[in-house]
C-alpha positions in Angstrom: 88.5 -153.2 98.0 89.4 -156.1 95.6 90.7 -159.1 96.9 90.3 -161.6 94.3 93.8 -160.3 92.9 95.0 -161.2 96.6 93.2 -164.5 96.2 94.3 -165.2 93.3 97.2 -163.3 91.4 97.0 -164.8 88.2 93.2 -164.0 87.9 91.5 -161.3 86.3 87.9 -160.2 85.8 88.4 -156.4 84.7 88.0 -157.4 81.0 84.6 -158.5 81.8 83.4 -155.8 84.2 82.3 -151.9 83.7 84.9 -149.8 84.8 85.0 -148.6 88.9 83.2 -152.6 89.5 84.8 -154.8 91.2 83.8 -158.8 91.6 83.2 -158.5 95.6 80.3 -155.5 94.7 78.4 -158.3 93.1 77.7 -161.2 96.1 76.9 -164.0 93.2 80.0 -163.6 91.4 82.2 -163.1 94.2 80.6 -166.4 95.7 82.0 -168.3 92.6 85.2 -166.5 92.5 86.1 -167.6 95.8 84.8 -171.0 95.2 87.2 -171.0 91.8 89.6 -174.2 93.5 86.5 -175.8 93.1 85.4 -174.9 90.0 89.0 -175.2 88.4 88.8 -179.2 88.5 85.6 -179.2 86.2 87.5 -176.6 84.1 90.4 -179.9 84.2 87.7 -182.5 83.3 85.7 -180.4 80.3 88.5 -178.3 78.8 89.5 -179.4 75.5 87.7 -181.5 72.7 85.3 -184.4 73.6 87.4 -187.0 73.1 90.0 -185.7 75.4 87.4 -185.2 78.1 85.7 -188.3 77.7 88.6 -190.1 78.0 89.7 -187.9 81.4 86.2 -189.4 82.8 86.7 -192.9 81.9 90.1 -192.7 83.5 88.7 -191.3 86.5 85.7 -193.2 86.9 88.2 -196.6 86.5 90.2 -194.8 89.0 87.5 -194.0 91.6 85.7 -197.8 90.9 88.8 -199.7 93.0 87.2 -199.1 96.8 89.0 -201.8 98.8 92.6 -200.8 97.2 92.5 -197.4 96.7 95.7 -196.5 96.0 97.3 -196.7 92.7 100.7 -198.0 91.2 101.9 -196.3 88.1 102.2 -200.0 86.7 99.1 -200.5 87.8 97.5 -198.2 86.4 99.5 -199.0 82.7 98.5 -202.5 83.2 94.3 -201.7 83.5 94.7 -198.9 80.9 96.2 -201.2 78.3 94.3 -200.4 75.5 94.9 -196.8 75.4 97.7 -195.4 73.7 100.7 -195.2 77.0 101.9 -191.3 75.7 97.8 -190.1 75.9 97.9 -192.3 79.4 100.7 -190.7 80.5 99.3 -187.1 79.2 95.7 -187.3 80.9 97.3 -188.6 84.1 99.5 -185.3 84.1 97.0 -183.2 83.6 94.7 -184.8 86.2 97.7 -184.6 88.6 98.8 -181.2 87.8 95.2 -179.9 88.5 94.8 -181.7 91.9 92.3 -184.5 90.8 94.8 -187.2 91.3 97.8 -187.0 94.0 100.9 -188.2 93.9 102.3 -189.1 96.8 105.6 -189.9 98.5 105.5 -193.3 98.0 104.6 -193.0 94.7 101.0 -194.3 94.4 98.1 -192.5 92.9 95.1 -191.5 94.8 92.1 -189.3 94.4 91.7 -186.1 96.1 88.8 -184.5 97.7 87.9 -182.6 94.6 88.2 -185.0 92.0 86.2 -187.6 94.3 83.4 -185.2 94.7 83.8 -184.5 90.9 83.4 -188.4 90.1 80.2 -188.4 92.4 78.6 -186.0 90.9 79.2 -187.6 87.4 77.6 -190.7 89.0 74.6 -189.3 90.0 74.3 -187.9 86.6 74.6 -190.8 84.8 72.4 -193.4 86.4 69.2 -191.8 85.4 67.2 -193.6 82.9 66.8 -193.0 79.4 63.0 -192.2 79.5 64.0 -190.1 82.3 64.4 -186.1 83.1 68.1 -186.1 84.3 68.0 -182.3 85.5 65.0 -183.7 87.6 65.9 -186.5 89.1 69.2 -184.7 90.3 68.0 -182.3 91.8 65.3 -184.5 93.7 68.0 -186.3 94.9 69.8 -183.5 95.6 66.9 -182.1 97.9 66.7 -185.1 99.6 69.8 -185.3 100.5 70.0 -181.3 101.8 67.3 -182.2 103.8 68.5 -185.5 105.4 71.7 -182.8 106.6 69.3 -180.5 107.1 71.0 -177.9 104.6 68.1 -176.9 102.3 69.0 -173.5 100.3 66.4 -171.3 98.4 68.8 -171.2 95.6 68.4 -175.3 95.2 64.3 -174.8 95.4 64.7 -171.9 93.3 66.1 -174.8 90.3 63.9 -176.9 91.2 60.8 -174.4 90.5 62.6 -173.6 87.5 62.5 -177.0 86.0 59.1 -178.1 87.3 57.3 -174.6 85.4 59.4 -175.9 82.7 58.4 -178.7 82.3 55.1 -177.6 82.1 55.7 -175.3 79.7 57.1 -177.7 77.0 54.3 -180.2 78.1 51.2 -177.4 77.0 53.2 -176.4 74.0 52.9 -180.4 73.0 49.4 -180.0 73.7 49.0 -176.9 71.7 50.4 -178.6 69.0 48.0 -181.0 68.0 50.8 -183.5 67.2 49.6 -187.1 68.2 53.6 -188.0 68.3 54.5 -184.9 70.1 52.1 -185.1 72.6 52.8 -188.9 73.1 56.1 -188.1 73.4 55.7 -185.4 76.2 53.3 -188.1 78.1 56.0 -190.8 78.2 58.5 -187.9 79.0 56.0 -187.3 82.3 55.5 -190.9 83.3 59.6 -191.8 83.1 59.2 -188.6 86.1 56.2 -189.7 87.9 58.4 -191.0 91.1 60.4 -188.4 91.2 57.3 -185.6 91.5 56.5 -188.1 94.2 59.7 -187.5 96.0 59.8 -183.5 95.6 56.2 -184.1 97.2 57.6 -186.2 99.9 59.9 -183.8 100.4 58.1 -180.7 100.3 55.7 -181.7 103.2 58.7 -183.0 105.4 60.0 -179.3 104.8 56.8 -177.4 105.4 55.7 -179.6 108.4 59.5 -178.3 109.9 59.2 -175.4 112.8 63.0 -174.2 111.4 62.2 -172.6 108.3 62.8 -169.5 106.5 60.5 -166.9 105.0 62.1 -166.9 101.3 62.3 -171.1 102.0 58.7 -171.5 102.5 57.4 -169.3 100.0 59.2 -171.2 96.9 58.7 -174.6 98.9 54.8 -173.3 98.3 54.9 -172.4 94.3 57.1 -175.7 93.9 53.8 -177.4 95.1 51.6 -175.6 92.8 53.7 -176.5 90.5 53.8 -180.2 91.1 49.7 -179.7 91.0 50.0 -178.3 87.5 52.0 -181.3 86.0 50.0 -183.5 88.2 46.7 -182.4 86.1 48.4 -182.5 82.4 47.9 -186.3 81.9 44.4 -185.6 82.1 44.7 -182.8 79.5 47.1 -185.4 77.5 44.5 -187.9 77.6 41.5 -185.1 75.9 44.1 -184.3 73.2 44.4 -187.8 72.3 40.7 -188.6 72.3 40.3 -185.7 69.9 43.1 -187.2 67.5 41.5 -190.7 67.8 38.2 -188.7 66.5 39.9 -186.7 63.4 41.4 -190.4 62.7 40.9 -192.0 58.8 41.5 -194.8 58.1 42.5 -195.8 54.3 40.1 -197.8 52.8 39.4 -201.7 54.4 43.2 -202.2 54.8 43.0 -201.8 58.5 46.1 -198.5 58.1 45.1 -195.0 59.4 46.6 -191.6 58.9 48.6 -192.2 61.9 50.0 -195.3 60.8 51.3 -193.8 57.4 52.4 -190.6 59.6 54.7 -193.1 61.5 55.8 -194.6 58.5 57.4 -191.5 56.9 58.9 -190.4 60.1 60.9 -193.5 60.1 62.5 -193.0 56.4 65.5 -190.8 55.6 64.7 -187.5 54.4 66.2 -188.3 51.0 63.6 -190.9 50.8 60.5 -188.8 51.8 61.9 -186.0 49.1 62.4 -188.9 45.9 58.2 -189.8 47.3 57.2 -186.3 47.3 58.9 -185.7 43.6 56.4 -185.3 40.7 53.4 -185.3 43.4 53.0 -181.6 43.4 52.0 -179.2 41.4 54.9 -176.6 40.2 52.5 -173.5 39.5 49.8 -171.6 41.9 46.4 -173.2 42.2 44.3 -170.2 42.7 40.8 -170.8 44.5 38.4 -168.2 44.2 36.6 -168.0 47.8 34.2 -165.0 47.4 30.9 -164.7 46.0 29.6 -163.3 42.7 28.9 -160.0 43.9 32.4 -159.8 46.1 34.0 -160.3 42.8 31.7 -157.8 40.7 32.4 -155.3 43.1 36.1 -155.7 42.9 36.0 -156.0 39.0 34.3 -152.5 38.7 36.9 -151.1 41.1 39.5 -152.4 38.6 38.5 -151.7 35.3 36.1 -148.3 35.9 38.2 -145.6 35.3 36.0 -143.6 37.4 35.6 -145.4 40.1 40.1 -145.4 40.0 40.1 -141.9 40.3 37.4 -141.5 42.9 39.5 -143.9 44.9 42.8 -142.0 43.9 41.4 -138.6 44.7 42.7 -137.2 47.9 41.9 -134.0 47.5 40.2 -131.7 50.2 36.4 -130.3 50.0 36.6 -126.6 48.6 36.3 -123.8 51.8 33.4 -122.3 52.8 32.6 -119.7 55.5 31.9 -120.1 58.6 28.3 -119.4 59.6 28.0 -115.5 61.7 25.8 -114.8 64.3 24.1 -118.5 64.7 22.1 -118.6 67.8 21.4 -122.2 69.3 18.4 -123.6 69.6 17.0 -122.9 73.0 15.3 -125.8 75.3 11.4 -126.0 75.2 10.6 -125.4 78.7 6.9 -125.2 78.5 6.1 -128.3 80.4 8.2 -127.6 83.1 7.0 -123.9 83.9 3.1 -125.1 83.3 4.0 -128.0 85.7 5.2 -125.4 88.5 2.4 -123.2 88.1 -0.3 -126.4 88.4 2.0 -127.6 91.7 1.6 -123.6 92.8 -1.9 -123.7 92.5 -2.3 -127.0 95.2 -4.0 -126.3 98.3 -2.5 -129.4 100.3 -2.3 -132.6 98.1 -3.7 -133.6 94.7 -4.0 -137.1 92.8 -0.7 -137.6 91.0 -2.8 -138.5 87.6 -4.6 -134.7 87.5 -1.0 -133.3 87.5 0.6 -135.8 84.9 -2.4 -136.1 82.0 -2.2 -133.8 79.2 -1.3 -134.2 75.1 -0.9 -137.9 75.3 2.0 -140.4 76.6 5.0 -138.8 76.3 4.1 -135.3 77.9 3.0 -137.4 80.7 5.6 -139.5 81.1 8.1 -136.0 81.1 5.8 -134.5 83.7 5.8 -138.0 86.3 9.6 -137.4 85.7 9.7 -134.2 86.5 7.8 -135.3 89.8 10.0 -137.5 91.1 12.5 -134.7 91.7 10.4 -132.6 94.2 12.2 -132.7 97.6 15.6 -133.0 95.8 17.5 -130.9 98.9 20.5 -131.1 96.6 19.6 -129.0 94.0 21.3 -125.8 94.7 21.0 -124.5 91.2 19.0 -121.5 89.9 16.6 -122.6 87.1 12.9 -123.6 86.1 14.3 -127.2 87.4 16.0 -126.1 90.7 13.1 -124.1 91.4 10.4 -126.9 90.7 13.3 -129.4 93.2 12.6 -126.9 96.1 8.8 -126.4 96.2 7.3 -127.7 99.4 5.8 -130.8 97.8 6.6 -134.5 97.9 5.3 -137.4 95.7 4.2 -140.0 97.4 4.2 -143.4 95.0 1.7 -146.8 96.3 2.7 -150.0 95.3 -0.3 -150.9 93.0 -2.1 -149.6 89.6 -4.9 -147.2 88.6 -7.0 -147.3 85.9 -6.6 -144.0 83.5 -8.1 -145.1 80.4 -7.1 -141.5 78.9 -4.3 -139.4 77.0 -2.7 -142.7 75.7 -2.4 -144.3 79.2 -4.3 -147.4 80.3 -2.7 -147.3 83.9 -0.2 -145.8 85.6 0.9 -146.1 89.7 -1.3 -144.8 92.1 -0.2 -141.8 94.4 -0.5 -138.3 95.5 1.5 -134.9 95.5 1.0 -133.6 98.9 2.5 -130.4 100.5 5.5 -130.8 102.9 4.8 -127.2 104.7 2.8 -128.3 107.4 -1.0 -127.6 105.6 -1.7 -131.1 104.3 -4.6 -133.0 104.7 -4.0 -136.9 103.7 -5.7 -137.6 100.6 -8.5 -140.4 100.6 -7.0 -143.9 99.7 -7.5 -145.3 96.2 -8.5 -148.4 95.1 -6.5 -151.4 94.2 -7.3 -151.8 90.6 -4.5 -153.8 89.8 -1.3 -155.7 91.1 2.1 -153.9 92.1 3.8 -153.4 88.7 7.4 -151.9 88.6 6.5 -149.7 85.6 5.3 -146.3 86.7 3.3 -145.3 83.4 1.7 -147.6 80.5 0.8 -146.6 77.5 -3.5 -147.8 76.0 -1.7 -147.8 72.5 0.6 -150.5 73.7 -0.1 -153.9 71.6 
């Protein structure tokens, strides 16, 4: 059920809602339409053009600055307002009135309400920040320090907060990304005018964290806001680097003492009208065209252009003519001659046998294929029927040592020492070779190797 029309009869969000929505099925709107008595008296202040509303906050701030006396004569009031016009007096204070900022009462005296008090205030704060200074930040700082002195801290407060600090450090790395000496000067005293009040939030921030009473969603932003606070806290650094690299790129003109940067400032400081009458005459109307490629770059593009051929090669998108598909092609088969010799030399093993007298034969490669072909015996794994599966599952095992033997033969100079012995219980273990050479992780070298 709506009850904003109950709330408020002469109000009216349908215009500005789908149809079957109502204001109360959307929390955050319907927490500002029941705050709208609230709201309404900084519609009175900023409604109208600036000079009206400029003149409603002088008149309230004059208003609001007489503590001891706080009450307010119509004469009075004409008498300190003297210098503007009595019918615009007369209008602003009835508007002010009319909207509950001033009251009139019984006796009748001006005086300031709740509302337009706390509207004053909040100008107040507003205004007394510095000119170097980030407003937005320093408000809410204070702000936060003053929740948590009441002990009324709200995510949505550290959710602003967060917003302004990343920010802040977005429009900080874009300065940097600039390469703008002024820009990125600019952004530094834009940071140092905020320095204390990162201080506070930080102040702030462990005050709230060291707290037993605090939310979930509260902690987690209070977290990012101090990882955000880190960030800014590393830029001047970066600021400094930037500025070193400037100072490097500097020139200076001639003896006279003036660099680039100097004459830079200069021209930022004229009108533009000026800058345009120095710029007039001092460049050129037509294209300067600089050739950048080499002497062959440009032949090759000069042959596309003016060889007629080599046009129509380029313009000819045209498919290849058909041709038939070849019948009956059989696929080359694998060679498996190495592997079934290999199986019938392991078939022919008694109980074990050097691992050299199985692998030599028809030079390097053919040797290295067969030591390959080795190192799958045992493989319980292969399932598979074939000449490989079946040369996996013969009863053998290759047993590798750690160190070299001499082969001098079939293109090897060495390769790792070791036997093929049979796994079905008839072994006998072979007779230990000698240690020719040091442990080398290659199983195989090549005598033609350089």
């Amino acid at each position: 059920m709506n009850d904003s029309s109950a709330l408020f009869p002469d109000f009216d969000l349908a215009n500005f809602l789908t149809p079957g929505v109502e204001p109360d099925d959307v929390p955050a709107l319907w927490s500002l339409v029941r705050s709208r008595e609230l709201i309404q008296t900084f519609i009175t202040l900023f409604r109208g053009g600036e000079e009206e509303v400029l003149i409603r906050l002088h008149v309230l701030r004059e208003i609001s600055a007489r503590a001891d006396h706080p009450r307010w004569e119509p004469d009075a009031l004409r008498r300190h307002f003297s210098y503007i016009d009595p019918v615009k007096l007369e209008t602003v204070l009835a508007r002010l009135r009319g909207n509950a900022l001033l009251v009139y009462g019984e006796d009748g005296a001006y005086q300031f309400s709740d509302a337009g008090r706390n509207a004053v205030a909040a100008m107040a704060v507003l205004l007394r920040f510095g000119e170097h200074e980030d407003s937005e930040l320093g408000f809410l700082t204070t702000q936060l320090a003053g929740m948590q002195a009441t002990g009324t801290i709200t995510p949505e407060v550290l959710q602003h907060l967060l917003a302004k600090l990343n920010a802040l450090t977005a429009s900080f790395e874009d300065a940097i990304a600039s390469g703008s000496e002024f820009r990125i000067i600019a952004a530094r005293s834009r940071l140092s005018g905020n320095v204390r009040w990162l201080d506070k939030g930080t102040a702030i921030l462990r005050g709230l964290l060291g707290g037993d009473e605090i939310s979930p969603e509260t902690s987690r932003i209070a977290h990012a806001i101090g990882l955000a606070q880190s960030r800014l806290a590393r830029v001047d650094a970066a600021f400094q680097r930037a500025l070193n690299k400037i100072e490097a790129q500097r020139v200076t003109l001639g003896a006279s003492g003036v660099s680039s940067s100097d004459a830079v400032a200069w021209l930022r400081s004229l009108p533009l009208r000026h800058v345009a009458a120095l710029a007039e005459g001092a460049l050129g109307a037509g294209p300067q065209t600089q050739f950048l490629a080499g002497g062959h770059e440009l032949l090759d593009r000069a042959e596309s252009v003016l060889s007629e051929e080599v046009r129509q090669m380029e313009a000819d998108a045209s498919l290849p003519p058909a041709e038939e598909a070849p019948q009956d092609e059989i696929a080359p088969a694998e060679d498996l001659g190495l592997l079934v010799r290999l199986s019938e030399r392991l078939a022919a093993v008694p109980a074990s046998v050097p691992a050299s007298r199985l692998v030599l034969g028809g030079g390097f490669g053919p040797a290295s294929y067969r030591l390959s072909l080795l190192s799958l015996l045992g493989n319980e794994e292969a399932q598979a029927a074939g000449p490989v599966a079946d040369l996996t599952q013969m009863p053998f095992d290759l047993q590798l040592e750690d160190y070299l033997v001499e082969v001098m033969e079939d293109e090897i100079s060495h390769m790792s020492a070791g036997c093929v012995v049979r796994n079905d219980g008839l072994r006998t273990d072979p007779p230990a070779a000698p240690r020719d050479a040091p442990a080398s992780p290659s199983q195989t070298s090549s005598s033609e190797t350089p």
